[in-house]
Every structure is written in structure tokens, then in C-alpha cells.
N, C-alpha and C positions, 0 to 999 in steps of 0.2 A: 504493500500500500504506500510505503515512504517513497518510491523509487516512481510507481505511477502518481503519485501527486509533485514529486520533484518535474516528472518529466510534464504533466500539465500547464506547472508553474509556468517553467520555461515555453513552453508551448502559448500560452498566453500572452505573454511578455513581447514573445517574439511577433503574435499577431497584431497585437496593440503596437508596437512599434512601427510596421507595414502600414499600419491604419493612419496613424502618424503622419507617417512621411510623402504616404500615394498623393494624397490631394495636391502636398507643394509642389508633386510633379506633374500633376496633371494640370494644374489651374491655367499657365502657359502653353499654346498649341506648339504645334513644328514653327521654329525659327525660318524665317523668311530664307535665308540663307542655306538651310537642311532642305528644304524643299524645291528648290530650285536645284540641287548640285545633286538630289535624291530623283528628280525630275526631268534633268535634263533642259527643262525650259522656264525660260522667263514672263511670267503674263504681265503687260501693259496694258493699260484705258486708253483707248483711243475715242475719239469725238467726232461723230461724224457732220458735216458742216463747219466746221471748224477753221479750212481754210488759211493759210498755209501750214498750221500747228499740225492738221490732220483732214482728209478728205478720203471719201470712200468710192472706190471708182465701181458703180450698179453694176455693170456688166458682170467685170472679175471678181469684184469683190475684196480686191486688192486694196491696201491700205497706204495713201501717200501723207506726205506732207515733211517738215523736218522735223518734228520730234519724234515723226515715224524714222527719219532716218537717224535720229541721233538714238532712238531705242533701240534697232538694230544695231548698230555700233555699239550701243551696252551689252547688247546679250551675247556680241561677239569677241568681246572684251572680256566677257565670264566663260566665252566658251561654249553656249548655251542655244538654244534655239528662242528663238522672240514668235510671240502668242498674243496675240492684241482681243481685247475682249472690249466691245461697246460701252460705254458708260454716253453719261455727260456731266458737264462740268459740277452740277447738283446733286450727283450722285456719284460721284469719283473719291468725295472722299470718306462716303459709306464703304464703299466697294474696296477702299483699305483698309480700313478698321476690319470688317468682318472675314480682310481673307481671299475674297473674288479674284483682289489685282493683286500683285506683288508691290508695284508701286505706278502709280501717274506723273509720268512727265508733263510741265507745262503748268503747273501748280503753284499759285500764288500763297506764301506761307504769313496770313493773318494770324492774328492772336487768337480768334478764337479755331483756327484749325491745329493751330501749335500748340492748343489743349490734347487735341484728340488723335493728331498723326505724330508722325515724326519729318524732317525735311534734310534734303543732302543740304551743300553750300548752293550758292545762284548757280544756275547754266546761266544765265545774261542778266539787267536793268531795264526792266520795260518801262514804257514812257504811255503815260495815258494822255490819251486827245478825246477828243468831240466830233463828230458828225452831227452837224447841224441839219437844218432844213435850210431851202434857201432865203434867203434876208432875214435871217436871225443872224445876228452878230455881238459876238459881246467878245471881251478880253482876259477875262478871269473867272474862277468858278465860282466867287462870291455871287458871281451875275446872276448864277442859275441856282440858290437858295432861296426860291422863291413858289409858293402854293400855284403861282399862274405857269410856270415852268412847267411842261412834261417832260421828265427824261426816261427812257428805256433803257432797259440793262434786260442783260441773261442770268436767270435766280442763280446764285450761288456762288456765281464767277467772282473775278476778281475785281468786275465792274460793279458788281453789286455791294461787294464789300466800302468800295471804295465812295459811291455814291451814298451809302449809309451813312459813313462816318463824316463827311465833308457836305453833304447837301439836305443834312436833318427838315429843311425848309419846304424843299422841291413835292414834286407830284410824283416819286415814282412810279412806273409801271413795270413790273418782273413777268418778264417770259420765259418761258420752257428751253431754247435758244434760241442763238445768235440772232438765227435766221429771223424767229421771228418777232425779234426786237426791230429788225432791220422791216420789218413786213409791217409794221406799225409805225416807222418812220418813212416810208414811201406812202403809205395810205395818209399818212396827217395825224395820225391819231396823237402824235407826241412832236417835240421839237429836235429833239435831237437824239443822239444814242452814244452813251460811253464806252469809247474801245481802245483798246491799248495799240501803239501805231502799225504794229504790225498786221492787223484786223482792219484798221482805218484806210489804212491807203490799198490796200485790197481790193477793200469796200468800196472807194470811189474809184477805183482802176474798171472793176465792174458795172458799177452803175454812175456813173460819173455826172447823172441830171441828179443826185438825189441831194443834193448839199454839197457843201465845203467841212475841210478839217477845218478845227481849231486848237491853239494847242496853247489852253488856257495858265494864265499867271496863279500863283507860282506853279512849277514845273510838278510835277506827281507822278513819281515813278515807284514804282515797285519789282522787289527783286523774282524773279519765276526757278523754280526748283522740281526738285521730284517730291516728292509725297510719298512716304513708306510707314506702314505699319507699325506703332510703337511695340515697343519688345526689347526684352533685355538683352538679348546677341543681339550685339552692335555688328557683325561680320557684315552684312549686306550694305548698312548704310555707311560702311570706309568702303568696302569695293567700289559703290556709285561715287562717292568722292574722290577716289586715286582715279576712278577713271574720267570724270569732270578734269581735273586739276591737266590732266594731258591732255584731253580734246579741247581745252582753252585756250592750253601753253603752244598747242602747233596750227592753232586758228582753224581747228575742224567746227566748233559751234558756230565762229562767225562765219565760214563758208557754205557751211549746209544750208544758214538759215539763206543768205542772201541769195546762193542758187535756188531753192525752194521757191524764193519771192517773186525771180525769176520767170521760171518755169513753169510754178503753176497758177500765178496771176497777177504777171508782166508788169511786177513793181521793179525799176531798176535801180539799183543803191544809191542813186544822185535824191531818190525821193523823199530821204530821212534827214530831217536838220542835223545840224552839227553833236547838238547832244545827246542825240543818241548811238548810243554806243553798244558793239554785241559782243 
């Protein structure tokens, strides 16, 4: 009886101990980084309408744009095969949190996403403009803090954040995307729409009756990054960093973007002021 209750003791001891220890191990899913290198491939959010950040060509089904091309350049830096899964910008940084993406390029890192994600360093300094309507003219954004103002934005974007914080006044109106921010500033419904330049001059490369830029005082830029899952292995977000830190150093981010501008809507480099910088 000593010897069967010794060996119970211990037999308990050691089950309570498992019981222990199982949750700390389980409470954290696979590390971003374990499952990718477990995997074989890299999933990215891509955005369709997006234009030059991202577009989807109907036919193939094929995914362009440059942070299509600088995500392949990630995943061939890992080694890895690149895996684009649909999002949009409203739902891109659910889609990290829960796991769907591995990470979103093209990601503006706000204070309240810097709660809930994690961000590598900048890939570049975006510069926000305006699209107006025509004969609206003003010089600064104080102009457009105003209840008689309509601005459009894309929920959740970077436009949106940005118009929150600086135009508490204004009328805004949030759409679904870009697009049909843009479909409410060609119909009148709103006066203008805030895009960051590289969306701006696109935008009037394409419809060039629908307004002018503006590229209101002072200057308002915001840095654009990846968006990665918070998590205590930090491995994935130094490898997107080592591998930023070289596509900057040999000017692959500033050439992709400006080819991309190019090529897929015929902005040429002479169109960006001076202070914009990639």
C-alpha cells in the first residue's frame, strides 16, 4: 500500500505539473516565422483596386502592382513562395491579428493599430494630398475643418485615420474603397477625397476632368510599413527589417515603386514635388 500511494503521489504531482505548464504553451499559436519556414510560403493582403500599391488583373487573376513586387522580393529573400490573399485596407489589419495574413504591406502604422499589430521600420514617407473637385480651392487643411466640407476617405485607411485626427470639423463620408470614394467625388456627392500622392496623381493620370491635387499646408506625411502579427518571436519581424534595410540601401523600393507608376498608370517621376521622397 506505501509503495502504491508513493507511486500515486508522484503520479499526481506529475499530472498537476502538465496541467501547469500546457496552457503557457498553448495560449500562443505557431510563431509567424514557424509557419512560414514549416510552410514553405509567405501569405500577403493584397487590395484589389488599389492601384499602383496593388491591382488584380480579371482575366489571370494575377496580382500586380509594387508592393506586389516588393512582397515577392520578401518571400524570395526568405526563400519562400509568396501567397496573396484579398483583404482591404479595413480589414487587413483583422486579417493579422487573427492569423489569415502573415503580414500586409503598405500599412500605415497609427497609434491605435500599434495597439493591436506589430510594424517592421518605413518601406518609404508618404505625402498626403487632396483631390478636389473643380473650383474648390483652398491652401491648407485648416480650410477643410468645416461641417459645409464633404471629404471622402476609404474606412480604415490611412486616409481615414488621418482625416479623423486633423478635420474633427469636416463632413466625412467612409466608403468601402478607394474606388468608391472616388465614385462619390465624380458624382458631387463630396468635394474632395484624401489620398496619399501616390493614389492622387494616378487618380488624375486616369480621370484627369475630375479635379486638381492639392497639397495642402503644412505638409502631412506618414511613414507606410508592413503590419505583422504581434507575438513574442520577434524572428519574422528582423527578417522583414534586414531585408527592408537592403532593398532601400540599393534603391530597389525607390525603383519598383516608380516603375510600377510607370507602367501601370503612366505617372512619370517629374510628377512628385520635391519633397517627396521614396
Amino acid at each position: 500500500m506505501q509503495i502504491n500511494r508513493r507511486n500515486f503521489i508522484a503520479q499526481t504531482i506529475a499530472i498537476g505539473s502538465l496541467a501547469a505548464v500546457g496552457p503557457a504553451f498553448s495560449q500562443e499559436p505557431e510563431s509567424t516565422a514557424a509557419r512560414i519556414k514549416r510552410t514553405g510560403k509567405l501569405r500577403m493582403g493584397a487590395i484589389n483596386g488599389a492601384s499602383p500599391y496593388f491591382t488584380k488583373d480579371l482575366a489571370s487573376g494575377e496580382w500586380r502592382g509594387f508592393m506586389v513586387d516588393l512582397g515577392r522580393d520578401l518571400a524570395k529573400y526568405l526563400k519562400v513562395e509568396s501567397e496573396w490573399v484579398e483583404t482591404t485596407w479595413g480589414n487587413a489589419v483583422l486579417d493579422v491579428q487573427t492569423n489569415k495574413i502573415d503580414c500586409q504591406l503598405g500599412m500605415a502604422p497609427s497609434p491605435a493599430r500599434r495597439e493591436v499589430v506589430d510594424f517592421s521600420a518605413p518601406i518609404f514617407q508618404n505625402y498626403n494630398t487632396v483631390v478636389a473637385r473643380k473650383g474648390f480651392n483652398f491652401e491648407r487643411w485648416e480650410q477643410l475643418n468645416s461641417p459645409a466640407v464633404k471629404v471622402a476617405v476609404d474606412v480604415g485607411s490611412s486616409h481615414d485615420q488621418l482625416v479623423t485626427r486633423i478635420l474633427p470639423k469636416a463632413t466625412v463620408l467612409r466608403f468601402e474603397t478607394s474606388a468608391a470614394a472616388t465614385m462619390a467625388l465624380q458624382s458631387g456627392r463630396v468635394d474632395c477625397q484624401v489620398l496619399v500622392i501616390l493614389l492622387s496623381t494616378a487618380l488624375l493620370t486616369k480621370l484627369p476632368n475630375i479635379g486638381h491635387i492639392v497639397f495642402p499646408s503644412p505638409d502631412e506625411t506618414n511613414p507606410t510599413n508592413v503590419g505583422i502579427r504581434k507575438q513574442t518571436d520577434q524572428a519574422f519581424t528582423k527578417s522583414v527589417n534586414a531585408w527592408l534595410e537592403e532593398a532601400r540601401a540599393s534603391g530597389k523600393v525607390k525603383s519598383t515603386i516608380i516603375s510600377n507608376m510607370q507602367t501601370l498608370v503612366g505617372v512619370p517621376p517629374t510628377a512628385f514635388p520635391p519633397q517627396v521622397h521614396f
